[in-house]
N, C-alpha and C positions, 0 to 999 in steps of 0.2 A: 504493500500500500504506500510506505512513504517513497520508496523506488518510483512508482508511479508518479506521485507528488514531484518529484522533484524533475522527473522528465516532462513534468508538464509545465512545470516553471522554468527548466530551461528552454524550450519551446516557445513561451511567451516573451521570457528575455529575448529571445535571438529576433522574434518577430520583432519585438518593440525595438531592439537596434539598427535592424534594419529598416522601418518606416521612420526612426530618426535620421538617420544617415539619409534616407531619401530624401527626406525635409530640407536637412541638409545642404545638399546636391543641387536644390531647387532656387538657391540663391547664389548672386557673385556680388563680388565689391571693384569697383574703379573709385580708383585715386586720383584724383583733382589736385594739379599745382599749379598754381600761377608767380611767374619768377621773373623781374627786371632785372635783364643780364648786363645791363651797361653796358651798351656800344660792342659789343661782343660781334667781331668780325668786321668792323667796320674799319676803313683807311681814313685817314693815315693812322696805323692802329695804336692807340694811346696807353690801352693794359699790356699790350703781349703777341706773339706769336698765336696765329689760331690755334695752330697743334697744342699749344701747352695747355689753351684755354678747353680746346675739343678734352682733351683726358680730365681736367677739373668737372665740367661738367659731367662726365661719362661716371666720373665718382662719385659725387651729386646723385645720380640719376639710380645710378646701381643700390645705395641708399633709400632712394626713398620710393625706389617703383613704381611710377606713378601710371596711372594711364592717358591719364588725358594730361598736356605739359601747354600753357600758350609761355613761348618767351617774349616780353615786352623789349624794347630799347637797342634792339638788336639791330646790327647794321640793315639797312635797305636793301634789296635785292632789284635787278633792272626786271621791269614787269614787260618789256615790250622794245619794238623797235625804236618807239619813239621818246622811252621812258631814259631821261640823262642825270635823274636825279638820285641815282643808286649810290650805295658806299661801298656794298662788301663785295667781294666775288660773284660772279655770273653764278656759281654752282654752290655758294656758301649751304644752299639748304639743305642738299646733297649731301654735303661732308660734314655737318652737324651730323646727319642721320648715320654714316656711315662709321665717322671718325669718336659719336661721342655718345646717343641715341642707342644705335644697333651694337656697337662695341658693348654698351651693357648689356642690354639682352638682344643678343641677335635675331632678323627677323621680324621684329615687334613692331616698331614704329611706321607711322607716313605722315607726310604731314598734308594740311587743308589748302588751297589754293589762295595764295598773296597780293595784297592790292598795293600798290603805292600814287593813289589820286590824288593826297596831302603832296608830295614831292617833295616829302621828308628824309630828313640824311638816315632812320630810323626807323624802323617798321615793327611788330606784331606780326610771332606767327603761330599758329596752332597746329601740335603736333597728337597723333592719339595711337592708341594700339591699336591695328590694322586686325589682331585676333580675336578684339572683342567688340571693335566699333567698325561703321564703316561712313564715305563719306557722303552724304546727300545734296548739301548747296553751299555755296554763299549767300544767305538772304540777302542779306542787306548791308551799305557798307557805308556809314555816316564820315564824312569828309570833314576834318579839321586840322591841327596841327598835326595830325598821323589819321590812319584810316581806323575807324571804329568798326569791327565787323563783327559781324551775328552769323553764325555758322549753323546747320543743321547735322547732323551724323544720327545712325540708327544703332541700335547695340544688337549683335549678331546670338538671338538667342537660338538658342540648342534647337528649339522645336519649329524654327521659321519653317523649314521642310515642310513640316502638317500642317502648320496652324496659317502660315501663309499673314503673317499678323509681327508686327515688331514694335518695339519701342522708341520713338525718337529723342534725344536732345539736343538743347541749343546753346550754344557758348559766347557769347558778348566776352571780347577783348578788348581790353582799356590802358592806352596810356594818357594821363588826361596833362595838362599843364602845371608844372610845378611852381614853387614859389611860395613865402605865404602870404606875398601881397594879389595873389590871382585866386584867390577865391570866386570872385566875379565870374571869371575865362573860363573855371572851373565846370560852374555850375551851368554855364551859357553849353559847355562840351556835354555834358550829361542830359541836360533838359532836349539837347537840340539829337542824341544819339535815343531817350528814351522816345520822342516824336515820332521818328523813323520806327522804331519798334513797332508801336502803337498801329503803323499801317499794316503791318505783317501780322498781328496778332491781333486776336479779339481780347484777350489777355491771356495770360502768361501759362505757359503749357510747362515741363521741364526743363527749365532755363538756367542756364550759370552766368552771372553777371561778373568777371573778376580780371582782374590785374592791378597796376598801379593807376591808385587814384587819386596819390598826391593832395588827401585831405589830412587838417590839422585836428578836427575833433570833428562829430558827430551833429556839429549845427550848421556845417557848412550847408550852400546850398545842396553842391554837387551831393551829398550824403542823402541830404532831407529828400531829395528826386525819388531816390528809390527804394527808401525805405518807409517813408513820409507820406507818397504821393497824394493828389488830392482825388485822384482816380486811385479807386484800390485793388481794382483790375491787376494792376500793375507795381503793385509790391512787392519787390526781395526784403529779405528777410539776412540780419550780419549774425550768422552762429553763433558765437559766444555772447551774442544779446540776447536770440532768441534764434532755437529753441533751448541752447544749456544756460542760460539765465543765469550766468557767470560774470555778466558785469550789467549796468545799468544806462538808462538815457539820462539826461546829458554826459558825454566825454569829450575830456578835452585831454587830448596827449601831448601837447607841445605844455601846457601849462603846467599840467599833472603825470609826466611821463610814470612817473613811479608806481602808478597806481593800475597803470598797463603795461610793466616790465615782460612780461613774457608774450605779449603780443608785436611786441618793439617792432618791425621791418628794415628800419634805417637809422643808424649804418652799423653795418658787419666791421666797420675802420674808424678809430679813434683820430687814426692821423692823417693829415691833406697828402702824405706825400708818403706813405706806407702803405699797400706794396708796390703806390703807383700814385700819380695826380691824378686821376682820373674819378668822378663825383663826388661824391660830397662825406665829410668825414665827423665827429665828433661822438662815434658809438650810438649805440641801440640809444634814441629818444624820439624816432616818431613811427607812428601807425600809418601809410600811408598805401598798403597792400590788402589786398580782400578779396575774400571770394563771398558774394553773395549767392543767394537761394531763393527760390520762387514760391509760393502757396505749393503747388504740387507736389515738388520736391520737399518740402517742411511735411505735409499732409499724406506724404504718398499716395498721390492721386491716380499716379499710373505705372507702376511699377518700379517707380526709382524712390529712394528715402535718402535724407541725411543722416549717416549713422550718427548718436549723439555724441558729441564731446568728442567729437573726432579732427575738430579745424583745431590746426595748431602752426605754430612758426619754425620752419625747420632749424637746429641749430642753436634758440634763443632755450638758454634754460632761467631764463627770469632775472639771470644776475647780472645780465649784459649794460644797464645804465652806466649811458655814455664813457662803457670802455669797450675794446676790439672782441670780434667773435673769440681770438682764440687767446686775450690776458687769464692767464690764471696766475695770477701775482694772490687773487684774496681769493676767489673760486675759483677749481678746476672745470670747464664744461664739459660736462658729461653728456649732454643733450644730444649728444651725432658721439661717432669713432673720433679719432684725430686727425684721422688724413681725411675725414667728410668737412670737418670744424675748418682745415687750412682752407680744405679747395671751397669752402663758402667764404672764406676771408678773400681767398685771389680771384673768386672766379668776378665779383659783383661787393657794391657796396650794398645790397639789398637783401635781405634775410628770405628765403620763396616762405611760400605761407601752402599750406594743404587744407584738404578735407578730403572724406572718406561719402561715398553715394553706396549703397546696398541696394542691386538692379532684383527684384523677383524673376521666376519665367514667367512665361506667357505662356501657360501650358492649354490655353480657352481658345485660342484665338479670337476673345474679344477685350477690345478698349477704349478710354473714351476716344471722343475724335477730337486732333490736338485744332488748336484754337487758332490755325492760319486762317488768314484770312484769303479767299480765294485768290484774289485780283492784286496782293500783296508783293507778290513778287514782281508785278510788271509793273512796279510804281516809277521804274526808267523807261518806260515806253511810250510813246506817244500815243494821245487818244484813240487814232485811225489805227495803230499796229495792232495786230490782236493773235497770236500762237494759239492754238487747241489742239488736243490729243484725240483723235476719235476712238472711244472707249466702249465697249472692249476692243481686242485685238482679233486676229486667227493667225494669215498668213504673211499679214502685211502691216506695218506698223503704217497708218494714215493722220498724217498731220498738216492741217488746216494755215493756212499762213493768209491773213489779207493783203489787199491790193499793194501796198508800199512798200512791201517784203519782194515784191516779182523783181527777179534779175539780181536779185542778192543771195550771197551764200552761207549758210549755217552749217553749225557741228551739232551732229544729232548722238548721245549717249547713252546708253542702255547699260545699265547693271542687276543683277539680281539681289535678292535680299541679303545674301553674303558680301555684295560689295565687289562680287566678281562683273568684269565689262565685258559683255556683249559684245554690243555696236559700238561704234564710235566713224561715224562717218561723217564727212563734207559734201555736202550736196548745195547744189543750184538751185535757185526755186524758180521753175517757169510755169508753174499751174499754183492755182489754189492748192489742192491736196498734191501731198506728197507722199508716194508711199511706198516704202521698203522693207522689202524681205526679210521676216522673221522667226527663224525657224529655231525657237525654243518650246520646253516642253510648259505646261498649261500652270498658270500662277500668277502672281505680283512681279512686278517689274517694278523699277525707279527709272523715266526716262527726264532727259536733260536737254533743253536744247539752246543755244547760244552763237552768238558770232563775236565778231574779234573783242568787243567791249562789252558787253551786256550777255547776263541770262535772261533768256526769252522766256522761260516756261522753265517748273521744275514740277516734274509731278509724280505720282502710282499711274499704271499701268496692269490693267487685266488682262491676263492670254487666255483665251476660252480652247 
């Protein structure tokens, strides 16, 4: 009898481990970092040789694993034939990926497609893991002292095969104006980048709003925009405010650094000319880094969450006021290795900042429907232009192009739910419809279509 008993409770344990371990299985985490690398690659180069700076990063990175990386401040790259306001290397994006990206984990990375319409010495780039994300659009791209852009990517769940159903997110990169007599410029770059949003969205779907924002406390305007708004549509949400209610409203960090020692960003360098002249020095005393969060994302509205108490400042272990990442003259940093502590000292005077997203599957294939706004994306088109997909598909992908499209040439792109490309063709448009051969098996598509400046259409695609 108790022989039985106990075969039947091990039976039940094995069952109950293993519908854990499924539960388990049923979740991933991406890592969010947003990091001003200072001029990183830029000519004439003022920190260093790229190579030395590609391996500092590559140590950085191998650390803190991230999945989704935007580097702000980073030299320009030439976007085109006609683009002369570039600083780094024609292929700098390239040898990031290869020299300091893929070096840590091979394989992983790619990055999002680069605008330089500011014709800034400087640019914003978004890099993500290619094995868990993939890439969708450029929404939108607010034009200022650098380009403000809002990126689309989908996360490559397990069960797209069946469920034919994915999850999207969106990523706003920011470097805004520094200073702290530009609070104005500030708030005018943020009001005029949330605007632009606003057409794209009815509000806020899975969005990440983050990089350098170059605010002094928490009453700037630039802050009050998007955490404040007067439309609440359009509220992020700053982690350690809420949801871990680790610090409170009003902050002021320039006044009160002390009191947000371990959120510090800037600077990693006590001194103007250790280990280089290159920005700005006097030790961790300002907050000027963030990654903001959406209603969704706070609420887990669709499959993504903010793990709690997971935003942190890589590097800062709270004792940094206004001395260098790596003095330990009165505390040792423990907060990274040593050799992560140096290569944050040399790579940047800026501390990256993280947080942690927990994606569910989609094991239903259903979800809400995210909050684009249709006509969103052709907000650079002229009234008379007009792209449509004729939906569904079979043998021929048909797309619609009006009159002031004839005699002009587009790139038509097709990828499937992994991210993998299809099509990718250049065609002439001498008819209204356009249609080309496609001979894939029956499901969602993501088709894209664009000519030399503009996305014309980003859309889904049924193949019956």
């Amino acid at each position: 009898m108790y022989r039985g008993w106990y075969k039947l409770a091990g039976i039940v344990s094995f069952v109950l481990l293993l519908q854990n371990t499924e539960a388990r299985a049923q979740k991933d985490t991406l890592r969010v970092m947003a990091y001003n690398v200072l001029n990183y690659g830029e000519y004439p180069l003022c920190q260093g040789p790229n190579g030395l700076y590609h391996a500092y990063l590559d140590t950085i990175v191998q650390y803190t694993n991230p999945d989704v990386i935007s580097l702000e401040k980073m030299g320009s790259i030439k976007t085109g034939p006609t683009d002369f306001s570039y600083s780094a290397a024609i292929s700098f994006g390239d040898s990031i990926l290869k020299f300091a990206l893929n070096a840590a984990y091979p394989g992983r990375y790619a990055y999002c497609p680069f605008t330089n319409a500011a014709a800034s010495s400087d640019m914003s780039i978004l890099f993500y893991n290619q094995n868990k994300l993939g890439y969708v659009a450029l929404l939108c791209s607010y034009v200022n002292i650098t380009d403000f852009n809002t990126y689309k990517l989908y996360y490559k769940d397990p069960n797209l095969a069946t469920t034919h159903d994915t999850t999207f997110l969106y990523f706003t990169v920011n470097h805004d104006q520094s200073g702290s007599s530009n609070d104005a410029v500030r708030g005018a770059q943020i009001v005029g980048e949330m605007q632009q949003i606003k057409t794209h969205f009815s509000h806020l779907a899975n969005h990440i709003n983050m990089g350098d924002f170059n605010t002094r406390s928490t009453s700037e305007t630039c802050y009050q925009t998007l955490v404040a708004p007067a439309d609440t549509n359009y509220r992020f949400y700053d982690p350690p405010f809420t949801p871990d209610n680790k610090l409170t409203y009003p902050a002021n960090y320039d006044a009160n650094p002390n009191a947000y020692s371990a959120y510090l960003t800037t600077s990693t360098r006590s001194s103007a000319s250790v280990p280089n002249s290159c920005g700005t020095s006097g030790g961790a005393k300002g907050w000027y880094d963030h990654i903001f969060i959406s209603p969704w994302i706070l609420n887990n509205t669709n499959y993504v969450k903010y793990i709690p108490n997971s935003y942190r400042t890589i590097g800062n272990d709270g004792h940094r006021l206004s001395i260098s990442i790596n003095n330990n003259s009165t505390t040792v940093n423990t907060a990274a290795p040593a050799s992560v502590i140096n290569s944050l000292f040399q790579m940047s005077n800026k501390y990256p900042v993280m947080a942690d997203l927990e994606v569910s599957y989609n094991t239903t294939g259903t979800s809400p429907a995210d909050p684009e706004v249709p006509l969103g994306l052709h907000d650079m088109l002229l009234p008379d232009e007009k792209v449509f997909i004729v939906n569904p598909v079979s043998v021929e992908i048909g797309i619609s192009f009006s009159a002031p499209f004839m005699g002009r040439k587009v790139r038509v792109s097709c990828y499937d739910m992994y991210g993998r490309l299809l099509l990718d063709e250049k065609v002439r448009i001498d008819t209204e419809l356009v249609q080309l051969p496609f001979e894939a098996e029956k499901g969602i598509y993501f088709i894209r279509v664009s000519d030399d400046t503009r996305i014309l259409f980003v859309g889904k695609m049924l193949k019956e």
